[in-house]
FILUM-212217 format. One record per residue (C-alpha): x, y, z; chain; residue in one letter. Coordinates in Angstrom, 2 decimals, always signed. Example, Ala and Ser with C-alpha at 12.3 -4.5 7.8 and 13.67 -1.06 7.14 Angstrom:
<sites>
SITE      east     north        up   chain   resn
SITE    +12.30     -4.50     +7.80       A      A
SITE    +13.67     -1.06     +7.14       A      S
</sites>
This chain:
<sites>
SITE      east     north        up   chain   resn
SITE     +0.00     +0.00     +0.00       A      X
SITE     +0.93     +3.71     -0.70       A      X
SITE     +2.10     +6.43     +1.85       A      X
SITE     -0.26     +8.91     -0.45       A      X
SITE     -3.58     +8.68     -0.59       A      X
SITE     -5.21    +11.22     -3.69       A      X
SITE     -8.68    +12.41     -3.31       A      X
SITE    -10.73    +12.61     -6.39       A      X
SITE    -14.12    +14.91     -6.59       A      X
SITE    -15.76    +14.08     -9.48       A      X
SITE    -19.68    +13.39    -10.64       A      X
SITE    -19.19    +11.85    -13.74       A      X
SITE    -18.40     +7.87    -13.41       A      X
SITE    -16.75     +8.06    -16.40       A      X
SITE    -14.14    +10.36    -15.67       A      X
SITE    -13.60     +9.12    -12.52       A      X
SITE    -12.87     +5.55    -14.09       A      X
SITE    -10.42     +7.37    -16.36       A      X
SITE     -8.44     +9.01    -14.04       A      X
SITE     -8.22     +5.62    -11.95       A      X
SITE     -6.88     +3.87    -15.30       A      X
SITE     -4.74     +6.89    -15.83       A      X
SITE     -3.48     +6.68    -12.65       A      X
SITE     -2.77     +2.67    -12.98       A      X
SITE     -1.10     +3.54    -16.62       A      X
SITE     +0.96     +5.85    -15.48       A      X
SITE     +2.51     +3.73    -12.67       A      X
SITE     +1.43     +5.89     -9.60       A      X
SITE     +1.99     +4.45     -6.44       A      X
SITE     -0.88     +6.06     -4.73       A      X
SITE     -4.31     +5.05     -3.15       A      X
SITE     -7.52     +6.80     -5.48       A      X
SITE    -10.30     +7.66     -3.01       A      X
SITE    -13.31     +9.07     -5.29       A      X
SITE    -16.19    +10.96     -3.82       A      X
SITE    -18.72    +11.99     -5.91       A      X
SITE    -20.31    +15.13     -5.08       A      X
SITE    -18.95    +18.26     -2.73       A      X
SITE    -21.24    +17.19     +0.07       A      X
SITE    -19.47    +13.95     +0.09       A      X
SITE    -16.09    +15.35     +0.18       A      X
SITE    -16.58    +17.78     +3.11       A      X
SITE    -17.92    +15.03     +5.03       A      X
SITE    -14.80    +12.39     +3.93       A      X
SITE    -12.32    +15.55     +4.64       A      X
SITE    -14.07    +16.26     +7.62       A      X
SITE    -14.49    +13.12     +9.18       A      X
SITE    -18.08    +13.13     +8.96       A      X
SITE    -21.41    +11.47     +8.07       A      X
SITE    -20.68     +7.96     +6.64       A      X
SITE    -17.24     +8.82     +6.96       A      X
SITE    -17.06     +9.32    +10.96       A      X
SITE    -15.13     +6.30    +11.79       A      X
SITE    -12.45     +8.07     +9.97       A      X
SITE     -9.05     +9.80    +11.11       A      X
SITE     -9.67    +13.42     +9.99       A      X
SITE     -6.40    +14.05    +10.89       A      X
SITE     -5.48    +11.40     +8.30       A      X
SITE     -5.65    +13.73     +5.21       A      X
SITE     -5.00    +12.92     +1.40       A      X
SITE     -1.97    +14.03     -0.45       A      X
SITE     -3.63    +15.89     -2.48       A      X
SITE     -7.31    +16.65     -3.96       A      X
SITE     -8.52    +16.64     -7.64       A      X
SITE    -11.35    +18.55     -7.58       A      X
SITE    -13.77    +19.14    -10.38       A      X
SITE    -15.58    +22.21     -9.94       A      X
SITE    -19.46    +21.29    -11.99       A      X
SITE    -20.41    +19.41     -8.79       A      X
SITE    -23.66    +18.44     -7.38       A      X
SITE    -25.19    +19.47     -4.36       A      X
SITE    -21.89    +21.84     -3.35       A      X
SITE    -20.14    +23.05     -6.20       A      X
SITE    -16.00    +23.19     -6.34       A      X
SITE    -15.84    +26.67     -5.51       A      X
SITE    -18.06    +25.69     -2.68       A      X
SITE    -15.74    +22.99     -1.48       A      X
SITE    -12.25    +24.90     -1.79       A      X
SITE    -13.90    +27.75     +0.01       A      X
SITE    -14.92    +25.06     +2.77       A      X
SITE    -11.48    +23.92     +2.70       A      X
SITE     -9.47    +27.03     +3.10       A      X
SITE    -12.00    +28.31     +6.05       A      X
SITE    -11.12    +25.52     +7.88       A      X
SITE     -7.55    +25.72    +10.02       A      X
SITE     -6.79    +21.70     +9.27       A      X
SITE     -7.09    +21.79     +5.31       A      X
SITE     -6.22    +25.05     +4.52       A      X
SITE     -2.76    +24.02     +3.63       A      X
SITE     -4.04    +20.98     +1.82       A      X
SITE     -3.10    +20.93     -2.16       A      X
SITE     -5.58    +21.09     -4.11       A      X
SITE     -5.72    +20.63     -7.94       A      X
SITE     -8.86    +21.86     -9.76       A      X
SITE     -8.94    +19.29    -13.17       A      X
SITE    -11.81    +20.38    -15.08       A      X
SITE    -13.02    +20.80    -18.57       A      X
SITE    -13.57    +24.26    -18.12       A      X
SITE    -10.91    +26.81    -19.60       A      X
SITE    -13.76    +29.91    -18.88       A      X
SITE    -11.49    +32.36    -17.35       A      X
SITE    -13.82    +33.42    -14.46       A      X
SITE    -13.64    +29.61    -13.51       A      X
SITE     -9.75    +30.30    -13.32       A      X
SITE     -9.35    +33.63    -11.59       A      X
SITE    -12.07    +32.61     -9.24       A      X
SITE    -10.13    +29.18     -8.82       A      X
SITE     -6.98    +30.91     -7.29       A      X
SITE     -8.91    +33.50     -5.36       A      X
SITE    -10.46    +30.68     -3.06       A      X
SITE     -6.64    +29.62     -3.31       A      X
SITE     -6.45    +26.42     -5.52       A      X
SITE     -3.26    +25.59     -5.76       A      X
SITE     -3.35    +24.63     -9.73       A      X
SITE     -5.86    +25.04    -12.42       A      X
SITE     -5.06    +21.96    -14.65       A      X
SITE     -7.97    +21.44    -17.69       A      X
SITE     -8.56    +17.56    -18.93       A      X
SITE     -7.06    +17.03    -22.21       A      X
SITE     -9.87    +14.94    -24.20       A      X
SITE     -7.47    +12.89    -25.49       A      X
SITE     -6.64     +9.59    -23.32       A      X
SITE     -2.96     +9.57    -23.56       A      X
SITE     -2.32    +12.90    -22.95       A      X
SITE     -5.14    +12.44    -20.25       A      X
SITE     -2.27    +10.34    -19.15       A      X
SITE     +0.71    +12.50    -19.34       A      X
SITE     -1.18    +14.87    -17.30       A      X
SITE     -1.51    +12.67    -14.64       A      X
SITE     +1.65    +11.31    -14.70       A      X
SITE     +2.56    +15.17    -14.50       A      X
SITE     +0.51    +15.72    -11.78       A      X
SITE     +1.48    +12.27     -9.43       A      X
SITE     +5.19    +13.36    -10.21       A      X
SITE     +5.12    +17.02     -8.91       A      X
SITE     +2.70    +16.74     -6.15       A      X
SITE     +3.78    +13.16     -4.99       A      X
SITE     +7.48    +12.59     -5.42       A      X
SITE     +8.90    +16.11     -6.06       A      X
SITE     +6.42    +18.51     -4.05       A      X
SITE     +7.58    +18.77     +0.18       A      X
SITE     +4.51    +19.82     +1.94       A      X
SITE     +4.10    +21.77     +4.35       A      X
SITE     +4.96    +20.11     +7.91       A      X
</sites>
C-alpha cells in the first residue's frame, strides 16, 4: 500500500474511471479515493457522516477537484477547505473541462493551488496525470 492517498471529486463515473486507469497507466503508487459530489467530500475531509469512523487528521496528499459538482459546487468545497484551520494548507488541484477564465481567476482567489484542464485525449489524459502524481507526490515537500 501507498504512503499517499489522492482524493478525487468528481460526478461523472466516467471520468472518474479514467483518471483511476490513468493513474494505474501511469505507474502511480498512490491510493484513489473518489467521492462523488462536494457534500461527500466535506464530510470524507471532515471526518463526517458515513465517513465518521475516519481519522480526519489522516488527510490525502492531495485533492482533484472538479468544480461542476452536485449538491456543493467546487468553488463551494475549496472555500470550505481554506476556512477551515486543518485543510487550509491541503493541495488542491482543480482538473476540469472548463478553460472559462472566471472559472480560473475565481479558482486561485479561493486559493487552488493549480488550475489543470482535462485534455480529451486519453494519452495525454495520461501525461497529465503522470505530471501531476510526479510534482505533487514525489517532487512537491509539503508543508509540515
Amino acid at each position: 500500500m501507498s504512503d499517499h492517498t489522492i482524493l478525487l471529486i468528481e460526478d461523472n463515473p466516467d471520468d472518474a474511471e479514467l483518471t483511476r486507469i490513468a493513474f494505474a497507466e501511469a505507474a502511480i503508487d498512490s491510493q484513489l479515493v473518489v467521492v462523488g459530489d462536494g457534500a461527500e467530500a466535506l464530510d470524507y475531509l471532515f471526518a463526517q457522516g458515513k465517513y465518521a469512523a475516519r481519522d480526519a487528521a489522516d488527510l490525502p496528499s492531495i485533492v482533484l477537484l472538479d468544480l461542476n459538482l452536485p449538491k456543493l459546487d467546487g468553488r463551494e468545497v475549496l472555500q470550505a477547505l481554506r476556512a477551515n484551520p486543518a485543510t487550509r494548507g491541503l493541495p488542491v488541484v482543480v482538473l476540469t473541462t472548463s478553460t472559462e477564465p472566471f472559472d480560473v481567476e475565481a479558482s486561485y482567489a479561493l486559493g487552488v493551488n493549480s488550475y489543470i484542464r482535462k485534455p480529451v485525449d486519453f494519452k495525454k489524459f495520461v501525461e497529465v496525470v503522470k505530471q501531476i502524481g510526479l510534482y505533487w507526490l514525489v517532487l512537491n515537500h509539503p508543508r509540515g
